[in-house]
N, CA, C and O atoms as a MOPAC input file, in Angstrom:
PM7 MOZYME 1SCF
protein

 N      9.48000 1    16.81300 1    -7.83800 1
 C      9.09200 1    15.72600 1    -8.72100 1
 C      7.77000 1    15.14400 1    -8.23800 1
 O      7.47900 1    14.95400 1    -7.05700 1
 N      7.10700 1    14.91900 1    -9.15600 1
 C      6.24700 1    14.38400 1    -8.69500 1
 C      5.96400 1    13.05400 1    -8.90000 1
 O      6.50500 1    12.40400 1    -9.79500 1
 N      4.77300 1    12.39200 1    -7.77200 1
 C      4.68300 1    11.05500 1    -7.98300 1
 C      3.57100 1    10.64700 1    -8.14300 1
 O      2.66600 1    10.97200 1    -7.37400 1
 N      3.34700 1     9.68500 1    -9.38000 1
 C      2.02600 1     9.89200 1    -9.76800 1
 C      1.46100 1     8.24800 1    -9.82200 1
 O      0.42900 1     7.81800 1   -10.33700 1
 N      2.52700 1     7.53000 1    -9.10200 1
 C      2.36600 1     6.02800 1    -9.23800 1
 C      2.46500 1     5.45100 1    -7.98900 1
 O      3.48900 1     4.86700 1    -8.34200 1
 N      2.28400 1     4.96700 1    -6.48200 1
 C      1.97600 1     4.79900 1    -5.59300 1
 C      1.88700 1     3.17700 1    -5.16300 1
 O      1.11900 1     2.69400 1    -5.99500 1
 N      2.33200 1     2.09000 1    -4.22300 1
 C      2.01100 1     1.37100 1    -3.74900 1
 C      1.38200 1     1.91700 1    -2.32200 1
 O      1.89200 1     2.96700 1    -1.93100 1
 N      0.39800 1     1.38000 1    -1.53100 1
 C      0.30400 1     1.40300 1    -0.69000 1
 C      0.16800 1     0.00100 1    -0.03600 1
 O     -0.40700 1    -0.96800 1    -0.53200 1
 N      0.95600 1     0.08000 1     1.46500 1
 C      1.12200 1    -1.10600 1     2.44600 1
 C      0.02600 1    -1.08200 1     2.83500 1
 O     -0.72000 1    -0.12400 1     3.03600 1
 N     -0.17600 1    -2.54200 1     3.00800 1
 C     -1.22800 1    -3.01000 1     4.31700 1
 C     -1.64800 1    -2.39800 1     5.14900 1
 O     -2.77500 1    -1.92300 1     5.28300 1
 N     -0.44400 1    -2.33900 1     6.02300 1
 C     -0.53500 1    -0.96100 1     7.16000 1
 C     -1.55100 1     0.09700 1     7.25500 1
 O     -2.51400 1     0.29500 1     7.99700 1
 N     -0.64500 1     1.14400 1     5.56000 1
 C     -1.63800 1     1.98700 1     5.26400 1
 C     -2.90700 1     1.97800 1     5.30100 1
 O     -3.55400 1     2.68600 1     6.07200 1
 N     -3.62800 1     0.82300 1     4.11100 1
 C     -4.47500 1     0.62600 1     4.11500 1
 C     -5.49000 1     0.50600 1     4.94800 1
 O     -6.58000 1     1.04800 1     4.77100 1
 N     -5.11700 1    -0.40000 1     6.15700 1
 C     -5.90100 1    -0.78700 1     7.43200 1
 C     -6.14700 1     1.11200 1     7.63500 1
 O     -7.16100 1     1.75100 1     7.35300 1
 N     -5.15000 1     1.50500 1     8.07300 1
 C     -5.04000 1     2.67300 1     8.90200 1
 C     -5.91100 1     3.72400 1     8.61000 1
 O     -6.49300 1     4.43900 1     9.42500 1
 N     -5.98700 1     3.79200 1     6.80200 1
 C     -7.20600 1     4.49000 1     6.28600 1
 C     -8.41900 1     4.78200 1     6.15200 1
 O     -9.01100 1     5.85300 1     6.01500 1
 N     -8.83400 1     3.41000 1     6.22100 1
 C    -10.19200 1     2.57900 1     6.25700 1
 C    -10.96700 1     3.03500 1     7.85100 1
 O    -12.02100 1     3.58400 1     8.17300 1
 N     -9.79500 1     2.46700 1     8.56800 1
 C    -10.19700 1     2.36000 1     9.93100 1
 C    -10.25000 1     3.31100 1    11.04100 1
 O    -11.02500 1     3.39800 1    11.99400 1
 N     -9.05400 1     4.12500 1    10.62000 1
 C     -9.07900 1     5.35000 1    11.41200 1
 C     -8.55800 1     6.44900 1    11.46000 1
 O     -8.19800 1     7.13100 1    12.41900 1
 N     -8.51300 1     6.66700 1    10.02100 1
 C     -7.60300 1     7.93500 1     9.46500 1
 C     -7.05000 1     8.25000 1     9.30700 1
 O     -6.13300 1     7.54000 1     8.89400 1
 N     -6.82300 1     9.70000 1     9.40500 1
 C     -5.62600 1    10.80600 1     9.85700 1
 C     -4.89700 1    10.91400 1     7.86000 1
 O     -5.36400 1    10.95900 1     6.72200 1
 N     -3.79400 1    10.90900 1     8.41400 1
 C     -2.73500 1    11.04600 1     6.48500 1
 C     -2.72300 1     9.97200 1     5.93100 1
 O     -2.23300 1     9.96900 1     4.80100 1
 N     -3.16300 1     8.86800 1     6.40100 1
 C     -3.37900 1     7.38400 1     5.26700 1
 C     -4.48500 1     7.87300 1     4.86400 1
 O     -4.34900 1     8.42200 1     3.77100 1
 N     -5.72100 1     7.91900 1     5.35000 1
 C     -7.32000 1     8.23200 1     4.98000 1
 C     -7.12900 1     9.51400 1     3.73600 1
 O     -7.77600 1     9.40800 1     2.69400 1
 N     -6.34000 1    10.52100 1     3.92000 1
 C     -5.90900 1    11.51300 1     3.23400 1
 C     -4.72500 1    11.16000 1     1.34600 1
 O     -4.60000 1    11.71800 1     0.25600 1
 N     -4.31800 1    10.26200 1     1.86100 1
 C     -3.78900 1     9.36800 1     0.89200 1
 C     -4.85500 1     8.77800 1     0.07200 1
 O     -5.27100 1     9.44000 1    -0.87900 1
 N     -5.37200 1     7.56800 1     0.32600 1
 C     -6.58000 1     7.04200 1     0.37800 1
 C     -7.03600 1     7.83600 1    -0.72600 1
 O     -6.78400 1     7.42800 1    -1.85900 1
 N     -7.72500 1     9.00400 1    -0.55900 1
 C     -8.54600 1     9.54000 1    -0.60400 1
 C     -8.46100 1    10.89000 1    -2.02700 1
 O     -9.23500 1    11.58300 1    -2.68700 1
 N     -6.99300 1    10.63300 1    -1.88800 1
 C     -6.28000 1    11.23900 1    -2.78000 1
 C     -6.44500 1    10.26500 1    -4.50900 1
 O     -6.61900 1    10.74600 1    -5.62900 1
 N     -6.28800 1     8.64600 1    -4.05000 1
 C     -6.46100 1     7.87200 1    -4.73100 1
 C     -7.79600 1     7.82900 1    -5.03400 1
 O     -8.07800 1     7.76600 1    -6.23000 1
 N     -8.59600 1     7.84700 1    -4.31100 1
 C    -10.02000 1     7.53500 1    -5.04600 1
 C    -10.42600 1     8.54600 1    -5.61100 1
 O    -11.44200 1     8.43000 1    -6.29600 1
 N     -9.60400 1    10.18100 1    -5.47900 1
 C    -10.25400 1    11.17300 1    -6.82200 1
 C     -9.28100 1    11.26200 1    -8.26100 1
 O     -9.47000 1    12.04800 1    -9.18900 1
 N     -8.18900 1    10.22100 1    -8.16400 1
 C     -7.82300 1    10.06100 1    -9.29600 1
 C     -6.17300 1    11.08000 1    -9.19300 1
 O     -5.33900 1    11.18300 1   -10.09200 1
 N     -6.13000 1    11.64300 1    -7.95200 1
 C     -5.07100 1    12.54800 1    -7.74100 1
 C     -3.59100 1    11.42600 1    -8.14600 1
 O     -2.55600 1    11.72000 1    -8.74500 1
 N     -3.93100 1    10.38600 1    -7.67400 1
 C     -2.76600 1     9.56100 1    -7.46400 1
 C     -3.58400 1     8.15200 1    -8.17700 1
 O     -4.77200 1     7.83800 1    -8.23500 1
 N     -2.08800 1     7.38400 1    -8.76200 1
 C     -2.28000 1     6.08800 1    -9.33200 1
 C     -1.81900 1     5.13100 1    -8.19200 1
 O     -0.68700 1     5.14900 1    -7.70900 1
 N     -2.65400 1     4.43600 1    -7.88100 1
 C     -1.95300 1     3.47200 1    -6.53300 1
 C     -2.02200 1     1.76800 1    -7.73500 1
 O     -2.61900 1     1.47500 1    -8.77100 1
 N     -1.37300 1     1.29600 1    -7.11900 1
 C     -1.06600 1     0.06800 1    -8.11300 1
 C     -0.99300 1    -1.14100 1    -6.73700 1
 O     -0.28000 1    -0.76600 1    -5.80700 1
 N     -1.44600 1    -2.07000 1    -6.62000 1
 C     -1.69500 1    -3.25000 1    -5.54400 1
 C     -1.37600 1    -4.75300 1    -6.08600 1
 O     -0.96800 1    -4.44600 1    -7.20700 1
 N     -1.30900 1    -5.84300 1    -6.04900 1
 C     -0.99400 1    -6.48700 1    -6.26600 1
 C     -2.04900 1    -7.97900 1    -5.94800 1
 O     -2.77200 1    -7.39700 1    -5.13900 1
 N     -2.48900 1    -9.05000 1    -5.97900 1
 C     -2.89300 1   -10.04300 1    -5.49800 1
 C     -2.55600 1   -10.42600 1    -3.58700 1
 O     -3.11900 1   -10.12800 1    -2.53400 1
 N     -1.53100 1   -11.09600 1    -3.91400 1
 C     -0.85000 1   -11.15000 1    -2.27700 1
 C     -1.09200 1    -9.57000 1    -1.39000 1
 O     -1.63800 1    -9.58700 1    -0.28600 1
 N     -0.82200 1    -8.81900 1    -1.75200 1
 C     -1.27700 1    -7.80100 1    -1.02500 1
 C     -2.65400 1    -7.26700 1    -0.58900 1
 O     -2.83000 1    -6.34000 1     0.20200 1
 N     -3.81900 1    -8.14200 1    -1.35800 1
 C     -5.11900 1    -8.14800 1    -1.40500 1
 C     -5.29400 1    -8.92200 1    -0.33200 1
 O     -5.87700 1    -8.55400 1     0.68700 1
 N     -4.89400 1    -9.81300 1    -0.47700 1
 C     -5.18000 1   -11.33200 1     0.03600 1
 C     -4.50200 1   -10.89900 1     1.89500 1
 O     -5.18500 1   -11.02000 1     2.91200 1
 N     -3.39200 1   -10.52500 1     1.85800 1
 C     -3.02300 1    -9.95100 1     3.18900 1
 C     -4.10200 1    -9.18700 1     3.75800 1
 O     -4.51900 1    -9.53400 1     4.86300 1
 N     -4.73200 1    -7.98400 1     3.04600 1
 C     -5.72300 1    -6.91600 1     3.89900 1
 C     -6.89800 1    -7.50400 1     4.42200 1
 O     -7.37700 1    -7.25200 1     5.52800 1
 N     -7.42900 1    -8.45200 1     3.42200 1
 C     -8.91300 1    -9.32400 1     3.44400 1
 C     -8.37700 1    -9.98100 1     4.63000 1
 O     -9.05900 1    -9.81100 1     5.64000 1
 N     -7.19200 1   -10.77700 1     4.77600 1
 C     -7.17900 1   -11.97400 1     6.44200 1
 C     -6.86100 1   -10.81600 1     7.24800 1
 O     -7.18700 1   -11.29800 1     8.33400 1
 N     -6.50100 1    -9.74900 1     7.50100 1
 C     -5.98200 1    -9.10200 1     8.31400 1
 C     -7.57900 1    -8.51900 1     8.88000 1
 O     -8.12300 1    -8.83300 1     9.93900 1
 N     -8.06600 1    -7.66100 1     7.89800 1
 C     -9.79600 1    -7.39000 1     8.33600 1
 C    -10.38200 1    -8.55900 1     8.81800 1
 O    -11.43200 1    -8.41000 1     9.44200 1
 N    -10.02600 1    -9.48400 1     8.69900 1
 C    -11.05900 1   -10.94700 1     9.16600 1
 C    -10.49800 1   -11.19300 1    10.53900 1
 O    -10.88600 1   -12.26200 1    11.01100 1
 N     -9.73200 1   -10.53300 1    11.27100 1
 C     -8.86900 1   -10.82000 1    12.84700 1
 C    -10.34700 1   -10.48800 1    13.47100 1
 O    -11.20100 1    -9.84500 1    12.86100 1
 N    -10.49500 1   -10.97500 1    14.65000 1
 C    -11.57400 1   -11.07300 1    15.79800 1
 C    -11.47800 1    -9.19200 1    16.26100 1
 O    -12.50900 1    -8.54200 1    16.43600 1
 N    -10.30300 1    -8.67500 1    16.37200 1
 C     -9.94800 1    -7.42900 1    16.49800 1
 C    -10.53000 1    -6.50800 1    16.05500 1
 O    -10.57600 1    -5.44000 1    16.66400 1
 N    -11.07000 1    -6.68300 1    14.97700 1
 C    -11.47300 1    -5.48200 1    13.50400 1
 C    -12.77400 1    -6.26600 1    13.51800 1
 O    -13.62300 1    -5.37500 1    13.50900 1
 N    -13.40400 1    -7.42300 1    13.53600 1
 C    -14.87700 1    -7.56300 1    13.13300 1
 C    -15.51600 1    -7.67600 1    12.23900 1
 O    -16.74400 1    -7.62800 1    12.31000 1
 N    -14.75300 1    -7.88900 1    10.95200 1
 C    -14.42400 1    -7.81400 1     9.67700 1
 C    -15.48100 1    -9.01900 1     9.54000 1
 O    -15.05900 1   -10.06300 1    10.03700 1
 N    -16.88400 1    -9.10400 1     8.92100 1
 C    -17.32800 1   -10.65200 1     8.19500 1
 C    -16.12300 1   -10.28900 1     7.01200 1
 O    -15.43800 1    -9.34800 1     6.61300 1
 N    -16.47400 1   -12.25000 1     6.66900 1
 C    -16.01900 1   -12.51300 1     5.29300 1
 C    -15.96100 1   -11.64300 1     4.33300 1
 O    -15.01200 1   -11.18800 1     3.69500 1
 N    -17.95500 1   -11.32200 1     4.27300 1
 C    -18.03100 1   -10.31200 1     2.71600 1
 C    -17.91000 1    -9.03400 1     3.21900 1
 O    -17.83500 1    -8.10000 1     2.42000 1
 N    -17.88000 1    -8.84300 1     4.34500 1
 C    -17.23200 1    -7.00400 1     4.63400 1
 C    -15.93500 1    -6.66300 1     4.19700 1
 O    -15.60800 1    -5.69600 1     3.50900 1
 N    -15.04100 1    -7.79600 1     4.79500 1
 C    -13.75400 1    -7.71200 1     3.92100 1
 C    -13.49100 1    -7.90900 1     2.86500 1
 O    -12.47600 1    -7.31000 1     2.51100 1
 N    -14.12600 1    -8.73800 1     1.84700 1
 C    -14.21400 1    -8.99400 1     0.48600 1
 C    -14.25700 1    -7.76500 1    -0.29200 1
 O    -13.49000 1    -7.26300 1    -1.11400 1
 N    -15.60300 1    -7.36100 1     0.30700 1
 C    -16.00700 1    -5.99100 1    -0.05600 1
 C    -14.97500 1    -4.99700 1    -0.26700 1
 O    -14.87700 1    -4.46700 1    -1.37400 1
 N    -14.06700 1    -4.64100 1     0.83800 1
 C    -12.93800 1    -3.59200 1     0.72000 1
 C    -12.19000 1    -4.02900 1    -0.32200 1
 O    -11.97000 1    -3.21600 1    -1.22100 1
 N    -11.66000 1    -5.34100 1    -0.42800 1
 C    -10.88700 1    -5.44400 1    -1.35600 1
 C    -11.57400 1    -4.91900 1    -3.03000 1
 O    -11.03200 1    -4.17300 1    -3.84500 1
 N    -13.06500 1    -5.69000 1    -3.14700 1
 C    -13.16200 1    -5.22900 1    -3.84200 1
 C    -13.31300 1    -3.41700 1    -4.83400 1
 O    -12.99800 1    -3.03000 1    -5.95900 1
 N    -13.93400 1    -2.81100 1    -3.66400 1
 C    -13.66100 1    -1.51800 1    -4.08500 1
 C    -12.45400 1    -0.81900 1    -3.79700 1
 O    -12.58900 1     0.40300 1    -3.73800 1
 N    -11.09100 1    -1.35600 1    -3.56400 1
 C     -9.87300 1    -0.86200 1    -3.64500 1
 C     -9.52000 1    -1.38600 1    -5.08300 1
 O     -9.28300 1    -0.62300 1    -6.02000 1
 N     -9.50900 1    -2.54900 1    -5.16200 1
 C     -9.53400 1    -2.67600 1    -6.96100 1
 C    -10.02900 1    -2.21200 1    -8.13700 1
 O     -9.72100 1    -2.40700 1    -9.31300 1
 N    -11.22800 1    -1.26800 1    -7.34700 1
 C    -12.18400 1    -0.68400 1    -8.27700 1
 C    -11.54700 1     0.66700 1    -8.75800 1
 O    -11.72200 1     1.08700 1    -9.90100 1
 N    -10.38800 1     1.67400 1    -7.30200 1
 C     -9.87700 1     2.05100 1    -7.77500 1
 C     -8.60800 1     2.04400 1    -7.82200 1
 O     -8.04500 1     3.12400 1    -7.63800 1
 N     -7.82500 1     0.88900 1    -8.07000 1
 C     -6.55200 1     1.07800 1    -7.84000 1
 C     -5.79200 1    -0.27300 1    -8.99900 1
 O     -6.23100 1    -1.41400 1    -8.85100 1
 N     -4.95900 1    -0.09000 1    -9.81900 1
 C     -4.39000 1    -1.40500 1   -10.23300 1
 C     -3.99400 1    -2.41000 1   -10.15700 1
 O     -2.87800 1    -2.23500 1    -9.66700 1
 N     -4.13900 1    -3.51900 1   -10.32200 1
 C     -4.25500 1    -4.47300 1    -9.81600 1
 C     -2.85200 1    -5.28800 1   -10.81000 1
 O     -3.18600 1    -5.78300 1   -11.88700 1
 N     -1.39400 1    -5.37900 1   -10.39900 1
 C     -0.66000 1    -6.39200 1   -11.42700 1
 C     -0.27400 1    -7.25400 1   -10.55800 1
 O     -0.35900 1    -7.16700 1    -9.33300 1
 N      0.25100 1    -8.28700 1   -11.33000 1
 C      0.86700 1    -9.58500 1   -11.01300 1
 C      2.13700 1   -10.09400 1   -11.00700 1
 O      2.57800 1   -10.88500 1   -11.84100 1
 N      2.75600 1    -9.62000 1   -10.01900 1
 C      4.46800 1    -9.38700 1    -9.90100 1
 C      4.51800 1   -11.13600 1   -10.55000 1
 O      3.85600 1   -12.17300 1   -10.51300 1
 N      5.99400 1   -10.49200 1   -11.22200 1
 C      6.55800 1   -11.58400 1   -11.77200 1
 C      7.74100 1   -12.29600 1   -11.18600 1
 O      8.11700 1   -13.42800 1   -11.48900 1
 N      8.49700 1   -11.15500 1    -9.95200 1
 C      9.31600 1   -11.20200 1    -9.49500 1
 C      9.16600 1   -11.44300 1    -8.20900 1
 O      8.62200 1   -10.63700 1    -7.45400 1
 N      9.79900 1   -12.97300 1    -7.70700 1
 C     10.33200 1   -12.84300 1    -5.88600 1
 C     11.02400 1   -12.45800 1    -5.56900 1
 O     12.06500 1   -12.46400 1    -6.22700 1
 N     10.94300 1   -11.76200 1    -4.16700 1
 C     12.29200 1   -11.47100 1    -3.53500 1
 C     12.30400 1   -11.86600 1    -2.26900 1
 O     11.40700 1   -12.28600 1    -1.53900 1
 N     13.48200 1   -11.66900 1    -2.09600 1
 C     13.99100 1   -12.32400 1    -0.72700 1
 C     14.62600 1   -10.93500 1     0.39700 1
 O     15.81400 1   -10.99500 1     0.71400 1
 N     13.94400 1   -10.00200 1     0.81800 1
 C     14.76300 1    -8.91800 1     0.65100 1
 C     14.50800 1    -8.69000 1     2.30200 1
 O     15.50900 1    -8.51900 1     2.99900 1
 N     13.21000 1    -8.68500 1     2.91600 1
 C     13.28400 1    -8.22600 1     4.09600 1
 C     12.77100 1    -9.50600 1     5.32500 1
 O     11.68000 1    -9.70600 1     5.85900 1
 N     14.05500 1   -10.18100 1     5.44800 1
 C     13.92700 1   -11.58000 1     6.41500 1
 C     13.40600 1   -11.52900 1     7.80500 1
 O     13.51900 1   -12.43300 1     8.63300 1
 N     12.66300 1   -10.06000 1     8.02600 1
 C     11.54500 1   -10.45300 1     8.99600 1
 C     10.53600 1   -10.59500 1     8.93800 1
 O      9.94100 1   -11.04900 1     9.91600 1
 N      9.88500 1   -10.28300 1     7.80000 1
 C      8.80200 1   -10.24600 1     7.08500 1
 C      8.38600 1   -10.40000 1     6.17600 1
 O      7.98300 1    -9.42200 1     5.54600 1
 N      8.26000 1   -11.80100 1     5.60400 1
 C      8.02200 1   -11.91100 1     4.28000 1
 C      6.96700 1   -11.31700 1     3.40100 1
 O      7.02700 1   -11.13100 1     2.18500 1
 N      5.79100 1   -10.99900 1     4.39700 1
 C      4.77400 1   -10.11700 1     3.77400 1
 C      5.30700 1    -8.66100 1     3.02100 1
 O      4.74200 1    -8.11500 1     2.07300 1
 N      6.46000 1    -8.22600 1     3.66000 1
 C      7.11100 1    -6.75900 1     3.07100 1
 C      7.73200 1    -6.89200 1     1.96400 1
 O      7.87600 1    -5.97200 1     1.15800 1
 N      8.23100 1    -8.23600 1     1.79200 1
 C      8.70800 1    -8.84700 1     0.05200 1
 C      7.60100 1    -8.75400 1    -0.60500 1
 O      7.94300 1    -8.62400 1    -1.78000 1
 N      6.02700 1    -8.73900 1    -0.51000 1
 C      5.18000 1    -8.92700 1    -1.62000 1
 C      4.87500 1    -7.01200 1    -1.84200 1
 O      4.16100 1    -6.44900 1    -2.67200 1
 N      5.54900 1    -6.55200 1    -0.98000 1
 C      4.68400 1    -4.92000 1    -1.24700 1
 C      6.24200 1    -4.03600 1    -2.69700 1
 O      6.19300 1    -3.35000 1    -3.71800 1
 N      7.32300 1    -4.66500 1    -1.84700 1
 C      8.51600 1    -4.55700 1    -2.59200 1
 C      8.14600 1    -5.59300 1    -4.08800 1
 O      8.73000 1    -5.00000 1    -4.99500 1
 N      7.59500 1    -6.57600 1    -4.56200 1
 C      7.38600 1    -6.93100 1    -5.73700 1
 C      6.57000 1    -6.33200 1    -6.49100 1
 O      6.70900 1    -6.13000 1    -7.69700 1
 N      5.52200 1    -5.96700 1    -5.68800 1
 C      4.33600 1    -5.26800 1    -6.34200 1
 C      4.67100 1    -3.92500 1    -6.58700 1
 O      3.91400 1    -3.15600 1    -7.17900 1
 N      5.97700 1    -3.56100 1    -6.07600 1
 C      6.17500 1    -2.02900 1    -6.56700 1
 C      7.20100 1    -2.15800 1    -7.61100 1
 O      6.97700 1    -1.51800 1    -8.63900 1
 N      8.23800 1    -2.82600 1    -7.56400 1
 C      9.06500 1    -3.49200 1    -9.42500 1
 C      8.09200 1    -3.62900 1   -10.05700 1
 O      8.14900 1    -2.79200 1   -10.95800 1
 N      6.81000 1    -4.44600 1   -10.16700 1
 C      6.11200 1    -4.48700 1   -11.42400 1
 C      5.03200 1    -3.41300 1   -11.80600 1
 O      4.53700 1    -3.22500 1   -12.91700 1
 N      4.81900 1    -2.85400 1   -10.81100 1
 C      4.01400 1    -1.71000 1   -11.20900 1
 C      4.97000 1    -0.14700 1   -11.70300 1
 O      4.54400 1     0.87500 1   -12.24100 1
 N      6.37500 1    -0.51100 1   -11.25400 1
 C      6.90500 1     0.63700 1   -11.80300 1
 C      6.71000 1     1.96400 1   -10.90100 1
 O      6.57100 1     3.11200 1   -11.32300 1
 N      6.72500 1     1.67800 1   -10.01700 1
 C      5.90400 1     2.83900 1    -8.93900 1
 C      7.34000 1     3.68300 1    -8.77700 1
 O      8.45800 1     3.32100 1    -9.14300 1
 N      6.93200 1     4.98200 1    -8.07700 1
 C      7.95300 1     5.74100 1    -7.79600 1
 C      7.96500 1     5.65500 1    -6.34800 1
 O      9.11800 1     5.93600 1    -6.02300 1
 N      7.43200 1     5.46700 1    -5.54200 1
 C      6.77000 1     5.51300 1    -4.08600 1
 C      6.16300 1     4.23400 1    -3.68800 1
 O      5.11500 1     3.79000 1    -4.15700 1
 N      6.86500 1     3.69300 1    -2.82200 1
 C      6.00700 1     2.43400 1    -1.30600 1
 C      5.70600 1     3.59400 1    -0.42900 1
 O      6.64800 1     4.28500 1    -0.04200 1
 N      4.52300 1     3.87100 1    -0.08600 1
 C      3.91400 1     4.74800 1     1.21700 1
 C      3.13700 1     3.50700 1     2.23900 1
 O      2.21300 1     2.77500 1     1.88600 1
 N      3.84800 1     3.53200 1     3.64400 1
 C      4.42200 1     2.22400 1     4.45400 1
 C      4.37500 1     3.29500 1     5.62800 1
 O      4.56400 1     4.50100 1     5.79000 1
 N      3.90700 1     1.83400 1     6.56800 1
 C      4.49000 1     2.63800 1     8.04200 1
 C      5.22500 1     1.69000 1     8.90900 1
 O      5.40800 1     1.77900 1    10.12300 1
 N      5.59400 1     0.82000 1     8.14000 1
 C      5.94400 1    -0.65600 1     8.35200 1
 C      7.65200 1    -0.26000 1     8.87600 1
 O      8.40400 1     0.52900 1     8.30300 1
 N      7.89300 1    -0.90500 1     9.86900 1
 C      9.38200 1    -0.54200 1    10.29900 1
 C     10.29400 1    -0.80300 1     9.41300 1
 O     11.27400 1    -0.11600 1     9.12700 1
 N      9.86300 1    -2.11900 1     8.84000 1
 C     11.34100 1    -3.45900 1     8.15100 1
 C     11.36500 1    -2.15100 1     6.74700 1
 O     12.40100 1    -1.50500 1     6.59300 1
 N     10.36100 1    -1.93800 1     5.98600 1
 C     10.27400 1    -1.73300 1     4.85900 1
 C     10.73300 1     0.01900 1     5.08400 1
 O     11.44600 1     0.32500 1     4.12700 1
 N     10.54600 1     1.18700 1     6.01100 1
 C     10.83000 1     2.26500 1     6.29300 1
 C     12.43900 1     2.00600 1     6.06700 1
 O     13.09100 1     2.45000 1     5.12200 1
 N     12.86400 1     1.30900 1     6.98500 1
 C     14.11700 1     1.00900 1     7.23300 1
 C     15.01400 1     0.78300 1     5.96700 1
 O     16.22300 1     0.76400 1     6.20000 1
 N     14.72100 1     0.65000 1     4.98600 1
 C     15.17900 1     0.26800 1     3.35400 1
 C     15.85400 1     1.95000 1     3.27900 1
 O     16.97900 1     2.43300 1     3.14800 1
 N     14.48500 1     2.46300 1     3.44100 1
 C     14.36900 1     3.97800 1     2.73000 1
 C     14.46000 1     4.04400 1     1.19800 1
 O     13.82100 1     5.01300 1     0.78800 1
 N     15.06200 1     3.31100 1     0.17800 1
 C     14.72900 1     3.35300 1    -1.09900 1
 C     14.75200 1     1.33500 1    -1.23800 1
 O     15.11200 1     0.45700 1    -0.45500 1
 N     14.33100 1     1.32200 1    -2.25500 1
 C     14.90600 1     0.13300 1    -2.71300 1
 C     14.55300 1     0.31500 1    -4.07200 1
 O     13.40900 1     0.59900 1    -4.42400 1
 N     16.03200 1     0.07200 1    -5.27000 1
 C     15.93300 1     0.25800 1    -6.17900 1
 C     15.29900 1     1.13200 1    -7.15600 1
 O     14.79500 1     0.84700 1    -8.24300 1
 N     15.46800 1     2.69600 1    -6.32200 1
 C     15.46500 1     3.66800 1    -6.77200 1
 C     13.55700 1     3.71200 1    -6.65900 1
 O     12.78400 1     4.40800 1    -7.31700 1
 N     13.37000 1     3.10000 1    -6.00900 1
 C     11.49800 1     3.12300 1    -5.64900 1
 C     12.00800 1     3.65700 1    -3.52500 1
 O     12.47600 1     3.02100 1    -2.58100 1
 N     11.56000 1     5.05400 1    -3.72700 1
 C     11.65000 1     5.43800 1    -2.03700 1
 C     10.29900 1     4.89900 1    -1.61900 1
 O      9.27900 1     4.51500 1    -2.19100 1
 N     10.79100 1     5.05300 1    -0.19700 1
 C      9.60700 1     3.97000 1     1.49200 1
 C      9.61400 1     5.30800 1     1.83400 1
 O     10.67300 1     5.93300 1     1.76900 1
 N      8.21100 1     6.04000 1     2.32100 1
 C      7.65600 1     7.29200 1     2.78900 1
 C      6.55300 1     6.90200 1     3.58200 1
 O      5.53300 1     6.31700 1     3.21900 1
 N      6.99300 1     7.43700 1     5.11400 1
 C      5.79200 1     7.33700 1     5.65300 1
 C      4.28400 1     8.18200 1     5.00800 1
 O      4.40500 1     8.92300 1     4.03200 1
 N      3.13200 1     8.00300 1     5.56400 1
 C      2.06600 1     8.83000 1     4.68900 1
 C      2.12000 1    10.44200 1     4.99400 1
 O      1.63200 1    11.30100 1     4.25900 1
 N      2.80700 1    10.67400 1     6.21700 1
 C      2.89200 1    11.88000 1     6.28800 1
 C      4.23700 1    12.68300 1     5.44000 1
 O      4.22300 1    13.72600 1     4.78700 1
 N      5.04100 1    12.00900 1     5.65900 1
 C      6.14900 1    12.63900 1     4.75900 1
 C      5.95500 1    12.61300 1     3.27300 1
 O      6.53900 1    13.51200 1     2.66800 1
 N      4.97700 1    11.43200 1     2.28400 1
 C      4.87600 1    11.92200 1     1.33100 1
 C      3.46500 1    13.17300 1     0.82000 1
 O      3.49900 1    13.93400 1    -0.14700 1
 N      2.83300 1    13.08500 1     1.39600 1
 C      1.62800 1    14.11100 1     1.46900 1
 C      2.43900 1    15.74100 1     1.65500 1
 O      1.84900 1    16.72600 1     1.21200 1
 N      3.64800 1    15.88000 1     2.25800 1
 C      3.96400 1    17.17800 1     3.00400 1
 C      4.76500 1    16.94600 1     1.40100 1
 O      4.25800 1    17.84000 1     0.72300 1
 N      5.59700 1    16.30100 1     0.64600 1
 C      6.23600 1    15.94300 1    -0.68800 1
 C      5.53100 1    16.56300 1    -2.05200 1
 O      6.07900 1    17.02200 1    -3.05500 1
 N      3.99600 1    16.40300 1    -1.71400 1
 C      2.89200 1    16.71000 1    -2.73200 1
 C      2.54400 1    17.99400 1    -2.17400 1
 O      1.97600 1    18.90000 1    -2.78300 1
 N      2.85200 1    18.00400 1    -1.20800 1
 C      2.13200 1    19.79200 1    -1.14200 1
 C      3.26500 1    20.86600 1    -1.41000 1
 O      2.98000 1    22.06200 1    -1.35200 1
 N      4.62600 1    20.41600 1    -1.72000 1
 C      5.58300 1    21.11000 1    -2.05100 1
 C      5.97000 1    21.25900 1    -3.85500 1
 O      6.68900 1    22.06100 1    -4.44900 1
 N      5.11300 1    20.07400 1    -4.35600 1
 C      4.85200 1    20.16200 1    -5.49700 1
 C      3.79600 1    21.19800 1    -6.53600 1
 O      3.75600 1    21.01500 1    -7.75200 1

């Protein structure tokens, strides 16, 4: 089966940007149109403060910047729905909303709380390597 609708975590994201490997390959998959990745507001808003840590070196408009050309290619909806689902992390509730409203078939995560689900509501949690090895069996 294939999956042609995609959230990607924070995690991911950072991991792509910054230093490769099967997120960057994901990524990358998305920006030739291979894959529909669908993102959310709060999940924007997470990557931009996360690039802005003293760690990463991130100015303001460097991080702005990413966000903006991840929106450029990726969808952008506006969950309608809260949840209350993973009580160590409330940030992993906004990646789980943003994947109910986008309808996604796939959270690709490297996130423990959210791995640990393994589906939620018939939307599966795949690390980036296990769904990439998924698409090449397709």
């Amino acid at each position: 089966m294939s999956h042609s609708t995609i959230v990607l975590d924070t995690n991911v994201l950072i991991s792509a940007i910054l230093f490769g490997g099967k997120p960057r390959i994901v990524l990358e998959k998305v920006r030739t149109g291979g894959i529909h990745c669908a993102l959310s507001p709060p999940i924007l808003e997470e990557l931009q403060h996360v690039f802005r840590r003293p760690k990463f070196g991130f100015s303001a408009d460097a991080a702005f910047q990413v966000v903006e050309e991840l929106q450029a290619i990726c969808s952008v909806v506006f969950p309608r729905t809260s949840l209350s689902v993973v009580t160590a992390d409330s940030d992993d509730d906004r990646v789980l909303e943003c994947a109910l409203e986008a309808w996604v078939d796939v959270i690709v995560s490297g996130d423990s709380h959210l791995l640990s689900l393994g589906e939620f509501r018939n939307i599966r949690i795949m690390r980036p390597a296990d769904y990439l090895a998924e698409l090449d069996e397709i």
